[in-house]
MMTF fields as JSON, N, C-alpha, C and O atoms, coordinates in Angstrom:
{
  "mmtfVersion": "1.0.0",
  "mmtfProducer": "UNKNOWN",
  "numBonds": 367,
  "numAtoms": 368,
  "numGroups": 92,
  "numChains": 1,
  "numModels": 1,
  "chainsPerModel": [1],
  "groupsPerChain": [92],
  "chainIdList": ["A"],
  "bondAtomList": [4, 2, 8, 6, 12, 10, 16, 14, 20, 18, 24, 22, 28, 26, 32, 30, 36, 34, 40, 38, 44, 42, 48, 46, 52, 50, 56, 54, 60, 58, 64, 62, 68, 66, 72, 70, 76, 74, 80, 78, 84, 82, 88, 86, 92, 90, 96, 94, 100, 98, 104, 102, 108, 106, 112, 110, 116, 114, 120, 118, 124, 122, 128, 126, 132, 130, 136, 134, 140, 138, 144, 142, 148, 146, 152, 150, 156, 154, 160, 158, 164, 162, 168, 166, 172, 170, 176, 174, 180, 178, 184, 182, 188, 186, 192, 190, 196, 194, 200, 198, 204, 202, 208, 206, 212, 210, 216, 214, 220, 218, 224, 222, 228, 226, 232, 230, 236, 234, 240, 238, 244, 242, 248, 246, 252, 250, 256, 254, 260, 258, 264, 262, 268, 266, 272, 270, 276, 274, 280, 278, 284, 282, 288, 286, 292, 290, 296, 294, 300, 298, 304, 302, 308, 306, 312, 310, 316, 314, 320, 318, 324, 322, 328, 326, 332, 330, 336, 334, 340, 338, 344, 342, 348, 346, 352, 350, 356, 354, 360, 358, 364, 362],
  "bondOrderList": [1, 1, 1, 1, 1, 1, 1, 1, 1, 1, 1, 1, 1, 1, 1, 1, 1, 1, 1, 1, 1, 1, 1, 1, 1, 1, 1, 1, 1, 1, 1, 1, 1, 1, 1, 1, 1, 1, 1, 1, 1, 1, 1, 1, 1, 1, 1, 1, 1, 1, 1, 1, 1, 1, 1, 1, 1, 1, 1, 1, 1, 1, 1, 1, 1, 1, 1, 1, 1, 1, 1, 1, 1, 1, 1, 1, 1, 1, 1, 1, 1, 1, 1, 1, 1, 1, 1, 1, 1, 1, 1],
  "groupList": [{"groupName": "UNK", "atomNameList": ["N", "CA", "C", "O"], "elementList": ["N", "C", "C", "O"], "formalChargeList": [0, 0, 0, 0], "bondAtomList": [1, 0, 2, 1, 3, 2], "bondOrderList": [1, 1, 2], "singleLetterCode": "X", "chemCompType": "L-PEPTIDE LINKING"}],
  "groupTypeList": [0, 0, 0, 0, 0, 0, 0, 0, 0, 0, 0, 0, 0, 0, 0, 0, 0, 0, 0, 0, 0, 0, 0, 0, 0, 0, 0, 0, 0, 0, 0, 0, 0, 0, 0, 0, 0, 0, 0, 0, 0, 0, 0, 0, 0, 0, 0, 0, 0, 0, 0, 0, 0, 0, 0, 0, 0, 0, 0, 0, 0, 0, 0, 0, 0, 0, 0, 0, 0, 0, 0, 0, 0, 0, 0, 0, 0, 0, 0, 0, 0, 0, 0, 0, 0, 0, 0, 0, 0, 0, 0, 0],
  "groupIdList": [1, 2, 3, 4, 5, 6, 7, 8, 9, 10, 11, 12, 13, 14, 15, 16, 17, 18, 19, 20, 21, 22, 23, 24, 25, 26, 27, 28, 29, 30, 31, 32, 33, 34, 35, 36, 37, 38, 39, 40, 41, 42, 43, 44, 45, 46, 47, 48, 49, 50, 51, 52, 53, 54, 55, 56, 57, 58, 59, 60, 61, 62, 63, 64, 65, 66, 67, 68, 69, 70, 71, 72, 73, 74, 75, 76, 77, 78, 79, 80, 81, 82, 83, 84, 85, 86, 87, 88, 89, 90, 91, 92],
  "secStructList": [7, 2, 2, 2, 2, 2, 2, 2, 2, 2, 2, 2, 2, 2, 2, 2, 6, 7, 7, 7, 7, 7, 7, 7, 1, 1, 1, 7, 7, 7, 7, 7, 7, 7, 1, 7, 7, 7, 7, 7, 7, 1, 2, 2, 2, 2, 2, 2, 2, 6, 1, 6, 2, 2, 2, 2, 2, 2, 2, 2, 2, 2, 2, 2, 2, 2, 2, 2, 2, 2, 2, 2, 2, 2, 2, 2, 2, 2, 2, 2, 2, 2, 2, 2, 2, 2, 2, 2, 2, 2, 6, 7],
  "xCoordList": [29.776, 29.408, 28.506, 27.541, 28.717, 27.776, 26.413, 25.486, 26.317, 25.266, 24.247, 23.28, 24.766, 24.466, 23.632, 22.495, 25.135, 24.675, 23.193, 22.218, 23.288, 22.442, 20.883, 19.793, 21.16, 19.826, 19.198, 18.034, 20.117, 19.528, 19.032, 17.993, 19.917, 19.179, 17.977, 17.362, 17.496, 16.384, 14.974, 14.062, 15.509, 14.516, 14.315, 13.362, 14.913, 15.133, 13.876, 12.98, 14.356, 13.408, 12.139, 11.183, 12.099, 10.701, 9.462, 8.302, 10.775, 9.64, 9.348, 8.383, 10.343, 10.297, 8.839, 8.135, 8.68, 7.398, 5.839, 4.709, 6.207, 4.909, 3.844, 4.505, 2.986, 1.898, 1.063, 1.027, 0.14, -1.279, -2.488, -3.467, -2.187, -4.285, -5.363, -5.689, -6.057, -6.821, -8.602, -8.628, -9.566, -10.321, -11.265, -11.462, -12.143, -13.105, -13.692, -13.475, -14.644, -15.379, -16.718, -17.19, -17.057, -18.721, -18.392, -19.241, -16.991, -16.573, -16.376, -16.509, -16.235, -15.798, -14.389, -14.101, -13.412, -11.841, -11.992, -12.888, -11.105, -10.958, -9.609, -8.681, -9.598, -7.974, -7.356, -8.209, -6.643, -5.864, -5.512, -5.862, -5.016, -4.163, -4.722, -5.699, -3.711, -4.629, -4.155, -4.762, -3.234, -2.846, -4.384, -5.355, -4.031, -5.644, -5.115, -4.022, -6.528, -5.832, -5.819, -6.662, -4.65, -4.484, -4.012, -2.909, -4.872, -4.362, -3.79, -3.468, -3.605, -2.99, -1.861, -1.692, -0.554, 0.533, 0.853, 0.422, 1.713, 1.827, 3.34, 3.634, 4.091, 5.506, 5.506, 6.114, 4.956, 5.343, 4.592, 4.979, 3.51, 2.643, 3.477, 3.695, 4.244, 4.935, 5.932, 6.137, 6.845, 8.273, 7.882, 8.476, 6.712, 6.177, 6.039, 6.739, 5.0, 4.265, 5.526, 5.405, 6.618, 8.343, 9.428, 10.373, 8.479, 9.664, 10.762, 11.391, 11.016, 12.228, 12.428, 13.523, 10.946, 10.913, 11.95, 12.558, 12.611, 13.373, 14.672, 15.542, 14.876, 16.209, 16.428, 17.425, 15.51, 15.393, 15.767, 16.672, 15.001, 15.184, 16.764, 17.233, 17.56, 18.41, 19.696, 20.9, 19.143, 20.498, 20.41, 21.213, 19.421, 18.912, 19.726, 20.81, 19.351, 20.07, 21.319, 21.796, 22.154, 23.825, 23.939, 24.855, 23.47, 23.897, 24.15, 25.173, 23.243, 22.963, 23.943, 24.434, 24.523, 25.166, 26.841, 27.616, 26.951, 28.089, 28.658, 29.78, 27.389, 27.353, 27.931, 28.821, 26.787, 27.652, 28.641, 28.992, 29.462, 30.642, 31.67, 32.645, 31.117, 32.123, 31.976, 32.775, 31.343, 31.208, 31.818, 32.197, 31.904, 32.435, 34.366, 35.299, 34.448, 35.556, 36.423, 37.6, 35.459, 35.699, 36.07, 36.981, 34.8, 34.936, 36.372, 37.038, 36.582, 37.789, 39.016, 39.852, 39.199, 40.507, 40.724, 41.847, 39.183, 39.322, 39.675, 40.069, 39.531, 39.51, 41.094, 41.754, 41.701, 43.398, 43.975, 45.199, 43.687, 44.176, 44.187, 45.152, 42.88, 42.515, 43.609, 44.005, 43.746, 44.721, 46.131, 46.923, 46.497, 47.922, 47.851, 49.007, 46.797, 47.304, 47.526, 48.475, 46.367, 46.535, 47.972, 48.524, 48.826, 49.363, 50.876, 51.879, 50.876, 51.428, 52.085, 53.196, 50.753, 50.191, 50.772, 51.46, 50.716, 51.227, 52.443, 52.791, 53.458, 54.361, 55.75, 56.971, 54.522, 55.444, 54.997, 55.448],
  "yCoordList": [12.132, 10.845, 10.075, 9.466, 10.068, 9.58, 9.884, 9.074, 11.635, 12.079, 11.212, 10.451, 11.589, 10.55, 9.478, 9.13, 8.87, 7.091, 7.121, 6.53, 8.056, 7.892, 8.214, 7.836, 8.93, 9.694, 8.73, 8.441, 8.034, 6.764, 5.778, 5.16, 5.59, 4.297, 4.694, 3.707, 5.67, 6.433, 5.815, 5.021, 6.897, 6.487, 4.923, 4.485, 4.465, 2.789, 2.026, 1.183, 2.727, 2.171, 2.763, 2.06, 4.301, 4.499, 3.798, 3.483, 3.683, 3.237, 1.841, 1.186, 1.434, -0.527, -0.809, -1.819, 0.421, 0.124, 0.419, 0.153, 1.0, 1.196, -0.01, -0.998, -0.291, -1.202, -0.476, 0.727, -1.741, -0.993, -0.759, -1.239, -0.224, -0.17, -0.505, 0.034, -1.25, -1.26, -1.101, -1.538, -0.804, -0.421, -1.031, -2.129, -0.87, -1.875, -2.455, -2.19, -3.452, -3.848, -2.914, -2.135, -3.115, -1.969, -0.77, -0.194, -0.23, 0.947, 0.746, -0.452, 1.129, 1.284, 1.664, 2.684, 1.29, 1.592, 2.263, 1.963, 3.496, 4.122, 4.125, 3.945, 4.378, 4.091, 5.691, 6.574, 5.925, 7.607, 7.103, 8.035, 6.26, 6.256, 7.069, 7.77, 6.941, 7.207, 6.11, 6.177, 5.295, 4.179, 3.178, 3.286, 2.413, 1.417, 0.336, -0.228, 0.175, -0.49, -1.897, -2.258, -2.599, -3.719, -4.425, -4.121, -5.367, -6.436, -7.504, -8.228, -7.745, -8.908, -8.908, -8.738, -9.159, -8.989, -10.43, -11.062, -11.285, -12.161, -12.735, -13.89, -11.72, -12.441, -12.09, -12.897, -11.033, -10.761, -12.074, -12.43, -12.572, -13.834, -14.616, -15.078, -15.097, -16.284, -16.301, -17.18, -14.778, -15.554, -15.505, -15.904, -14.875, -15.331, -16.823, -17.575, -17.18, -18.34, -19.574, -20.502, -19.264, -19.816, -20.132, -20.843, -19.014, -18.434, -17.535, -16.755, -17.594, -16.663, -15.511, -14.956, -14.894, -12.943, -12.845, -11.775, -14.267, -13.929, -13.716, -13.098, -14.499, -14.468, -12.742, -12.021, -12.59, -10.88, -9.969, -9.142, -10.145, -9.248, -9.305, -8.339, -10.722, -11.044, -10.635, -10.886, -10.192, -9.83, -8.41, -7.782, -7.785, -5.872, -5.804, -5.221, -6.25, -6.084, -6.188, -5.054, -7.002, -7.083, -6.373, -5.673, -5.894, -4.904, -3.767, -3.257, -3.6, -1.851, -1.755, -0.633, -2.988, -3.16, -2.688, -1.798, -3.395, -3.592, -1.706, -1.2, -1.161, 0.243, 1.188, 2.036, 0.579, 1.807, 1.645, 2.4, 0.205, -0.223, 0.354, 0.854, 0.143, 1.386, 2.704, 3.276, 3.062, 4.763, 5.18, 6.34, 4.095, 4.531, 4.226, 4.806, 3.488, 3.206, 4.093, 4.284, 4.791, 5.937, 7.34, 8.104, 7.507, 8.507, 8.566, 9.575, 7.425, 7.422, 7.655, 8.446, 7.416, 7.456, 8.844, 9.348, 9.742, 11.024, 11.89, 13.029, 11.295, 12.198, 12.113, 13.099, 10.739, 10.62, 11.401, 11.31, 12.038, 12.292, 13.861, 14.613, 14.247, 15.704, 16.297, 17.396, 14.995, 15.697, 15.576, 16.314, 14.649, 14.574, 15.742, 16.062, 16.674, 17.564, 18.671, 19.455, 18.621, 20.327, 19.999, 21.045, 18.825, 18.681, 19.183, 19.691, 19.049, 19.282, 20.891, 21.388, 21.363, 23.01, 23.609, 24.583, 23.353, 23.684, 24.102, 25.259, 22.763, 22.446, 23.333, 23.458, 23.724, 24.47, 26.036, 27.065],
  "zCoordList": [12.843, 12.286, 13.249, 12.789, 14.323, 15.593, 15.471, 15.488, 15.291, 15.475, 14.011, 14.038, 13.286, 12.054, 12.131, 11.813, 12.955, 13.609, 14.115, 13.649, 15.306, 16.234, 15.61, 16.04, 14.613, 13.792, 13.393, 13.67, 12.547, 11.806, 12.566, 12.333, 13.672, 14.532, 15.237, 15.642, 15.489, 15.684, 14.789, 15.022, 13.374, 12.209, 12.507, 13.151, 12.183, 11.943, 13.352, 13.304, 14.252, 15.682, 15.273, 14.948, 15.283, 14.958, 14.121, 14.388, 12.362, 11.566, 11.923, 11.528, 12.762, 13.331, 14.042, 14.056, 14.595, 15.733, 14.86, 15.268, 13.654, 13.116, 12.979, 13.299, 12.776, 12.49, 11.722, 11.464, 11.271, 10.617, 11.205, 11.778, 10.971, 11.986, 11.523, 10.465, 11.983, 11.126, 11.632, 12.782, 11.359, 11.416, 12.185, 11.663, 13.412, 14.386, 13.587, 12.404, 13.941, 13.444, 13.246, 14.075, 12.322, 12.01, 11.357, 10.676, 11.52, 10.669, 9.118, 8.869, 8.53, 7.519, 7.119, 7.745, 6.362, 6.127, 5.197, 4.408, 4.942, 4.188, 3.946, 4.736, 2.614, 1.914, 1.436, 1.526, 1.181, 0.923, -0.015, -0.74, -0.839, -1.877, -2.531, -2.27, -3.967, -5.045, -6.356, -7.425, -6.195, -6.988, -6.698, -5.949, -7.527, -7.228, -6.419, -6.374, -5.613, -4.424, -5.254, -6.075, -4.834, -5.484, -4.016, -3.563, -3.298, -2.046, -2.243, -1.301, -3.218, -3.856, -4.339, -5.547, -3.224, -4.06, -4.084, -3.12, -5.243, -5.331, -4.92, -4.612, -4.998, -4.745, -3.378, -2.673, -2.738, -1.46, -0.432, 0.681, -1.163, -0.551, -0.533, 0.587, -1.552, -2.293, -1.351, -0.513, -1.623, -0.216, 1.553, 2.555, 1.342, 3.061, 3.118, 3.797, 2.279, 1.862, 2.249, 3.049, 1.481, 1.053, 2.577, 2.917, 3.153, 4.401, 3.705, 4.421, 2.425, 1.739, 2.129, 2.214, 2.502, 3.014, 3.838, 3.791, 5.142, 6.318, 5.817, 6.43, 4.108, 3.891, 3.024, 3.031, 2.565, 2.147, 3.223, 3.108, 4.354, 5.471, 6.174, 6.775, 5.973, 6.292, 5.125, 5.092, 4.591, 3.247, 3.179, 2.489, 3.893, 3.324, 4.789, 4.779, 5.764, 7.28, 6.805, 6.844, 6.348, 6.114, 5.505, 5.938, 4.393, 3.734, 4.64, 5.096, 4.722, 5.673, 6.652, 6.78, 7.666, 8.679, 7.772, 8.123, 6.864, 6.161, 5.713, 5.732, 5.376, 5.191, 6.114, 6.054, 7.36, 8.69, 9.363, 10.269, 8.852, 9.184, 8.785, 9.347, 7.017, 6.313, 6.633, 7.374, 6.305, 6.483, 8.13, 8.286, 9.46, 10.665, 10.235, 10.789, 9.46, 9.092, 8.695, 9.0, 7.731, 6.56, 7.199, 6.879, 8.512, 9.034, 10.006, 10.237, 10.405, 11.519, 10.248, 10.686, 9.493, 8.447, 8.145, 8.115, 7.819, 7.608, 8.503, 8.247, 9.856, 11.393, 11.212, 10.886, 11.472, 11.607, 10.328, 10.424, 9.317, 7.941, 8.626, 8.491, 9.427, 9.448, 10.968, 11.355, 11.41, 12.517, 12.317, 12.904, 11.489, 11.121, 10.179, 9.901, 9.445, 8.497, 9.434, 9.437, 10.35, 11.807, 12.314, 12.653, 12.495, 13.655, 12.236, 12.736, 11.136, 10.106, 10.093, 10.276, 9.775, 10.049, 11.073, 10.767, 12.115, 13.642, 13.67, 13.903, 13.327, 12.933, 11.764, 11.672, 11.116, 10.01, 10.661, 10.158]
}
């Protein structure tokens, strides 16, 4: 379950450090999509615009936190279940 942990907090740092790059001046940008580029998003402007985006970022973070809380929770209940059944086993 650690290793898990640790995987994820990994991903999580990596994709944290990404940025965009963006192109010198005098070059030209080129785009990969293939959706049409549309720069104009309006709600994502709106809750920047709002300050609201911090309370988004602040509710996806609890969530997620709330997740690996459970699941370390989950995993420790299954560990004590798996050694009281060996120590069971032994036993008989």
């Amino acid at each position: 379950m650690f290793r898990i942990l640790a995987i994820w907090c990994f991903i999580l740092g990596t994709t944290a450090g990404i940025q965009q790059v963006q192109a010198q001046p005098g070059q030209a940008q080129v785009e990969y999509s293939s959706a049409p580029a549309e720069t104009d998003v309006e709600m994502a402007d709106t809750l920047r615009r709002d300050g609201k985006i911090y309370v988004v970022v602040v509710v996806l973070l609890t969530v997620l936190v709330g997740l690996i809380i459970y699941l370390i929770m989950l995993d420790r209940k299954v560990g004590k279940l798996e050694k009281q059944f060996k120590d069971d086993l032994i036993k008989q």
